[in-house]
ROSE-4610 file (N, C-alpha, C; in Angstrom, 1 decimal, always signed):
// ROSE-4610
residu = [X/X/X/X/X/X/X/X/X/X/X/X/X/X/X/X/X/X/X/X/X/X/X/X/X/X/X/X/X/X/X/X/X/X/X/X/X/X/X/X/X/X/X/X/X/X/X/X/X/X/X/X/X/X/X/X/X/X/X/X/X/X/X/X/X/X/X/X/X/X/X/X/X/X/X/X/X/X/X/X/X/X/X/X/X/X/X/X/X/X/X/X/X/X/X/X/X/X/X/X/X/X/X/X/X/X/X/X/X/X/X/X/X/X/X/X/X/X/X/X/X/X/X/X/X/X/X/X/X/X/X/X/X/X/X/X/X/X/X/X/X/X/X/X/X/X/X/X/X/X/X/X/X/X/X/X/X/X/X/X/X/X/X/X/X/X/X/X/X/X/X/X/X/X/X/X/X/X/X/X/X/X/X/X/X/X/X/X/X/X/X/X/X/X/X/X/X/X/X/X/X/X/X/X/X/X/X/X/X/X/X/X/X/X/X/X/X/X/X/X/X/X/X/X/X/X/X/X/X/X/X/X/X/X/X/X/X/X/X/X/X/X/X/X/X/X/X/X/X/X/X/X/X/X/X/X/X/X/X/X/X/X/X/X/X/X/X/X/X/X/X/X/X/X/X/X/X/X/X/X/X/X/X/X/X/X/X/X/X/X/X/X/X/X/X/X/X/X/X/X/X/X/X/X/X/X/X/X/X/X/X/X/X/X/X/X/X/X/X/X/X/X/X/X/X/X/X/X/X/X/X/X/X/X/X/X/X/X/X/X/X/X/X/X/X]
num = [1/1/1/2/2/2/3/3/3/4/4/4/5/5/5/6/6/6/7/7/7/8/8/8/9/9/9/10/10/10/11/11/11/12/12/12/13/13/13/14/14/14/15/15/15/16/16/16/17/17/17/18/18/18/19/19/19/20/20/20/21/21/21/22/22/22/23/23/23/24/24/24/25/25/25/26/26/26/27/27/27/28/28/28/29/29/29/30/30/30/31/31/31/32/32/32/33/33/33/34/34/34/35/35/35/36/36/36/37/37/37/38/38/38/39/39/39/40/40/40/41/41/41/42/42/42/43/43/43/44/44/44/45/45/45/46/46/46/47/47/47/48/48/48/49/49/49/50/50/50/51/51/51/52/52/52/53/53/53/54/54/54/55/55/55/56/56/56/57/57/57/58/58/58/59/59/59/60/60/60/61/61/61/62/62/62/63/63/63/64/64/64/65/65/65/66/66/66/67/67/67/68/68/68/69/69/69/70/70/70/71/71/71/72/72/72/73/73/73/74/74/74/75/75/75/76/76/76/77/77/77/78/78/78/79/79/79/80/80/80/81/81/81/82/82/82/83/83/83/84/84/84/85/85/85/86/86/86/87/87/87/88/88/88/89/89/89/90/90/90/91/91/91/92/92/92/93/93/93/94/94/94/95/95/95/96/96/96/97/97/97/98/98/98/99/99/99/100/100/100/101/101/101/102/102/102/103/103/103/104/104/104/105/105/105/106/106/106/107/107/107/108/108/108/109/109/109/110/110/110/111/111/111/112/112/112/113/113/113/114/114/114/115/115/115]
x = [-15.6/-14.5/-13.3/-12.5/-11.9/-12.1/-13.3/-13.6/-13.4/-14.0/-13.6/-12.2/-11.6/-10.0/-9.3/-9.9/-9.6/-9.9/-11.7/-11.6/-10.4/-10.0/-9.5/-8.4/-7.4/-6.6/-6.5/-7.6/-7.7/-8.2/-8.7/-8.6/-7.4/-6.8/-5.1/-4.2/-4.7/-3.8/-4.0/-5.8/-6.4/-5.4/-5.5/-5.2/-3.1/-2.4/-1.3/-0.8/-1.8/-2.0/-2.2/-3.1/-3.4/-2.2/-1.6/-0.5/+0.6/+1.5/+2.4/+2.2/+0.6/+0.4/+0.9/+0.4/+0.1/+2.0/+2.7/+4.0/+4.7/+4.3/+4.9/+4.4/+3.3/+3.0/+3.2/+3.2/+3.2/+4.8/+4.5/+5.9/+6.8/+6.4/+7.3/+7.2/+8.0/+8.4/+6.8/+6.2/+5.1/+4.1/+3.6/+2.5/+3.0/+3.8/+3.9/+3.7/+4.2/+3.9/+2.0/+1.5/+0.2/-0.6/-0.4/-0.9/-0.5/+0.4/+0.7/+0.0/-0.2/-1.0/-2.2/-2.6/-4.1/-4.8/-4.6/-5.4/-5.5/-5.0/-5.4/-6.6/-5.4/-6.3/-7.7/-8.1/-9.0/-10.4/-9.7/-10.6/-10.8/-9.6/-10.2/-10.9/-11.5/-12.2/-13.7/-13.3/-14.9/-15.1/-14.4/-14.3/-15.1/-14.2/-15.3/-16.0/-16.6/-17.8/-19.1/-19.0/-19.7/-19.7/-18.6/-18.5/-18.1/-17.2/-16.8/-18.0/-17.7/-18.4/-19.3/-17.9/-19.2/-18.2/-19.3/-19.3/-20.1/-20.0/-20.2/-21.4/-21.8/-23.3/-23.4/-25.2/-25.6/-26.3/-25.9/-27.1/-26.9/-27.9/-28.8/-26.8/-27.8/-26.4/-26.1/-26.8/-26.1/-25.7/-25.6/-24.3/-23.4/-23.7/-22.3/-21.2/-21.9/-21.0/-20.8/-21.2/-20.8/-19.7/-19.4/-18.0/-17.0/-17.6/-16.4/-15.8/-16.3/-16.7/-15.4/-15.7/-14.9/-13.6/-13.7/-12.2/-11.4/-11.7/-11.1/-10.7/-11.4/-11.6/-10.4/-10.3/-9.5/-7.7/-8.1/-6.7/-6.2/-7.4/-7.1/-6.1/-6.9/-6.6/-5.1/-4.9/-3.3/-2.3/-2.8/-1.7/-1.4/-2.4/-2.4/-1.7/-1.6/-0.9/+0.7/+1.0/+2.1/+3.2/+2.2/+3.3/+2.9/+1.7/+1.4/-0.1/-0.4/-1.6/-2.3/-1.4/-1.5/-2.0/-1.3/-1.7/-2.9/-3.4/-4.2/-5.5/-5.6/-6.5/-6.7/-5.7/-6.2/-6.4/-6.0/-6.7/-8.1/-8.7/-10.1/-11.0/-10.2/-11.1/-11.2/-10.4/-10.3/-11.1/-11.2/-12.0/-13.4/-13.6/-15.1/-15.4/-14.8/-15.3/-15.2/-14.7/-14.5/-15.9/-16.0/-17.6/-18.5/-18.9/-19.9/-20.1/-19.0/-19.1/-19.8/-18.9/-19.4/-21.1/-21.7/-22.8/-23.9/-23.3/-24.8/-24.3/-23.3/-22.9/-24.2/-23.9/-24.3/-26.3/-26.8/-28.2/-28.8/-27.8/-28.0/-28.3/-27.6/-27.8/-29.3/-29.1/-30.7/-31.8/-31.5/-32.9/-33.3/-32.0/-32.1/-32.9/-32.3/-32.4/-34.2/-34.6/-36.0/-36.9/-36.7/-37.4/-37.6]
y = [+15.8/+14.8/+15.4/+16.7/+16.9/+17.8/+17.8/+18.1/+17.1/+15.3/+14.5/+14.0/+14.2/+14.0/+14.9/+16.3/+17.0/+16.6/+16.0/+15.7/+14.6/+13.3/+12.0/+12.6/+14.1/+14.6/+15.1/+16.0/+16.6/+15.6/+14.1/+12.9/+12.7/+12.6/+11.8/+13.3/+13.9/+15.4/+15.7/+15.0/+14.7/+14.2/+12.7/+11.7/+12.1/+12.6/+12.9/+13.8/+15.1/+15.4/+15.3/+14.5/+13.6/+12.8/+11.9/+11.0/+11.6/+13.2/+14.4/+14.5/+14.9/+15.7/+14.3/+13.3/+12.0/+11.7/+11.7/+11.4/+12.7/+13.7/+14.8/+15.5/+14.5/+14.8/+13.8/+14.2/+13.3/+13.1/+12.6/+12.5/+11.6/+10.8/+9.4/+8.9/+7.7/+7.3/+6.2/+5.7/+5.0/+5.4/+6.8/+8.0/+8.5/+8.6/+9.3/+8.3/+7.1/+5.9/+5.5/+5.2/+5.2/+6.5/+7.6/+8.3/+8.8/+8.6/+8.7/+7.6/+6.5/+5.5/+5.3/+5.4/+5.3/+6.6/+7.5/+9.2/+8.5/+8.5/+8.9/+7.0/+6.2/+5.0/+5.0/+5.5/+6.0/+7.1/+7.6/+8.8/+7.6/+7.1/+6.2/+5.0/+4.9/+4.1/+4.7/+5.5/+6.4/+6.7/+7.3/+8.1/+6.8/+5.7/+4.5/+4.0/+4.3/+3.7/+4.2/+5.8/+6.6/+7.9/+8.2/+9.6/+9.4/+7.6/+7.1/+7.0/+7.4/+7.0/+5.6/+4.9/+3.1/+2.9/+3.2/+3.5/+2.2/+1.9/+0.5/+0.9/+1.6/+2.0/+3.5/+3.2/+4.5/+5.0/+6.1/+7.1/+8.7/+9.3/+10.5/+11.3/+12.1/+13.5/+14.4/+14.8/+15.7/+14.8/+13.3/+12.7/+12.5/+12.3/+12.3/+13.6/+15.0/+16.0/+16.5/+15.7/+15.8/+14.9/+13.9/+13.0/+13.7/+14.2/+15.3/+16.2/+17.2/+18.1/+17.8/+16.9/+16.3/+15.8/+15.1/+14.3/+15.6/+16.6/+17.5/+18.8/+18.7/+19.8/+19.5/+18.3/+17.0/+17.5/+17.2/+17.4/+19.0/+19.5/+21.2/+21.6/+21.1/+21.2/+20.9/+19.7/+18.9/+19.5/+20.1/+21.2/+22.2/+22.8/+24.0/+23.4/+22.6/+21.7/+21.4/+21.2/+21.0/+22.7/+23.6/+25.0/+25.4/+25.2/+25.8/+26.3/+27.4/+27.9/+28.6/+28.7/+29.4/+28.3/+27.3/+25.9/+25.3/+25.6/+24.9/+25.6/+27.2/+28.0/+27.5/+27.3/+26.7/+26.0/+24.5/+23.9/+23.6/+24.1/+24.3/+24.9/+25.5/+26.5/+25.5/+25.2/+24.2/+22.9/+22.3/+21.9/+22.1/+22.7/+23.5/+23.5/+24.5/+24.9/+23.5/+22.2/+21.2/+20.6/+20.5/+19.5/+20.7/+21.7/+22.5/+22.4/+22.2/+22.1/+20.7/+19.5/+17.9/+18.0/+18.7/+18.3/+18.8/+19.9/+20.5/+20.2/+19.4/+18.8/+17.3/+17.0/+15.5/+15.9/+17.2/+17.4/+17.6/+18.4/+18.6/+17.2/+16.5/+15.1/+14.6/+14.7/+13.6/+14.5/+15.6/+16.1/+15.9/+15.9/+15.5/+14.3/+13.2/+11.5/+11.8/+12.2/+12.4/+12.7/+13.7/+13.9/+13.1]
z = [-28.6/-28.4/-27.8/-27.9/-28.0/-26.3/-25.5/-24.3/-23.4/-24.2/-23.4/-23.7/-24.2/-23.7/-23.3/-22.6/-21.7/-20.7/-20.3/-19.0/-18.6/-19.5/-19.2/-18.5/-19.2/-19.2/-17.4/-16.9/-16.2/-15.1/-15.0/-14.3/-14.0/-14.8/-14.9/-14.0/-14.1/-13.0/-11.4/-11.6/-10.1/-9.3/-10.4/-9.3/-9.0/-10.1/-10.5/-8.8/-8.4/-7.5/-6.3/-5.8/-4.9/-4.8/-5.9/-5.1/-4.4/-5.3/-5.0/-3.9/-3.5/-2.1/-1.1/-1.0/-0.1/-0.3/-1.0/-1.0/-0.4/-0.1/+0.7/+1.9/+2.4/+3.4/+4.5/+6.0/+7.0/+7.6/+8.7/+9.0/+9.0/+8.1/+8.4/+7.1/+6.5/+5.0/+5.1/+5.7/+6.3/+5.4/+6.0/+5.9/+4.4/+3.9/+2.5/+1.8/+2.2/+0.7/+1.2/+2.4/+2.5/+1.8/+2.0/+1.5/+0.2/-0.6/-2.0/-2.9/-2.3/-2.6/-3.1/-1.2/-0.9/-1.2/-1.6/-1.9/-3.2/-4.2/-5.3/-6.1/-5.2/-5.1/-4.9/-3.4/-3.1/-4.2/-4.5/-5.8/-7.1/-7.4/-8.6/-8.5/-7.0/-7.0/-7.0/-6.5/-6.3/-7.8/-8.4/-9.4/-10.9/-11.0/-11.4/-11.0/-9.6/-9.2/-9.5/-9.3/-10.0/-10.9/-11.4/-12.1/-13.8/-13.6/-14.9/-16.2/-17.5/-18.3/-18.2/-17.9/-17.7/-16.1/-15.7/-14.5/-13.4/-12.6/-11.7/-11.4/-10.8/-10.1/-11.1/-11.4/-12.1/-11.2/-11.2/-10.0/-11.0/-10.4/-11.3/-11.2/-12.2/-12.7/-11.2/-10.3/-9.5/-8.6/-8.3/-7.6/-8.2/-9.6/-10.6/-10.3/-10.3/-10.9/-8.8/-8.1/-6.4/-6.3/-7.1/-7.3/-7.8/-8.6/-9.7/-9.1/-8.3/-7.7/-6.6/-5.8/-4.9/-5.4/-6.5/-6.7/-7.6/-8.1/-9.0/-7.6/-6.5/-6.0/-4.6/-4.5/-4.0/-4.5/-5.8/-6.7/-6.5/-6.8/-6.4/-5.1/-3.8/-2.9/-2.5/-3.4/-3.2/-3.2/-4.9/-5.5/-4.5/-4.3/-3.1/-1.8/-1.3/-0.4/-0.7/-1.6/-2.3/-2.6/-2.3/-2.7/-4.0/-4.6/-6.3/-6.3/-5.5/-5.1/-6.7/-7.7/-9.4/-9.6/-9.7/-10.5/-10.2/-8.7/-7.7/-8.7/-8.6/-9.0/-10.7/-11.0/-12.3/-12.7/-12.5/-12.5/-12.3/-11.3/-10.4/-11.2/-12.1/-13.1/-14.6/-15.0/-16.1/-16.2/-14.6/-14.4/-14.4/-14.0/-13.5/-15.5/-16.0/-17.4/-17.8/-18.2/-18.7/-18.2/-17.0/-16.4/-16.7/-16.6/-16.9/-18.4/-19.4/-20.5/-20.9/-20.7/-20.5/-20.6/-19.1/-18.7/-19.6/-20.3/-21.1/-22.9/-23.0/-24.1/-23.8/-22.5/-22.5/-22.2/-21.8/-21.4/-23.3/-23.7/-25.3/-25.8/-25.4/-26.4/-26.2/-24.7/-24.0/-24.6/-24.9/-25.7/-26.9/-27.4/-28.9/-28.8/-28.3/-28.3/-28.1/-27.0/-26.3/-27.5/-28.5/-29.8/-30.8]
């Protein structure tokens, strides 16, 4: 329980990311509100379409953790775009342990259930 309100946690930083980076980039007041918007808009749609718990379309586990992978790695990248290459790296890592954790929390289960 206490992993998945890390991940919800480390969602909510992605997208937190992504808007920072999109509001500080580009050259014009246009390009920062499009892109402070539309970045993180964009991931939370992907991100419920396929990565969410109840999620819109179900497709197998390694498209799931290729969403993740992207929208966390996404957020990563932001940070490190933004001037916080420490925070960037840690993040990246917090994440990584958080889904690597999640996924053999959630393979643990399906074996159990399967018995």
């Amino acid at each position: 329980m206490l992993n998945e309100g890390l991940a919800f946690l480390l969602e909510l930083a992605a997208l937190a990311a992504l808007a920072w980076w999109g509001f500080t980039t580009g050259g014009n007041a246009v390009v920062h509100i499009l892109l402070g918007i539309g970045t993180p808009v964009l991931a939370m749609i992907v991100w419920g379409a396929f990565a969410a718990p109840r999620a819109r379309f179900k497709v197998a586990l390694p498209f799931v953790l290729l969403v993740k992978a992207v929208v966390f790695g996404a957020g990563a990248l932001a940070l490190h775009g933004v001037g916080h290459p420490a925070l960037a790296a840690a993040f990246a890592v917090v994440a990584l342990l958080n889904t690597a954790l999640a996924t053999a929390d959630r393979d643990a289960a399906f074996r159990a259930a399967a018995q």
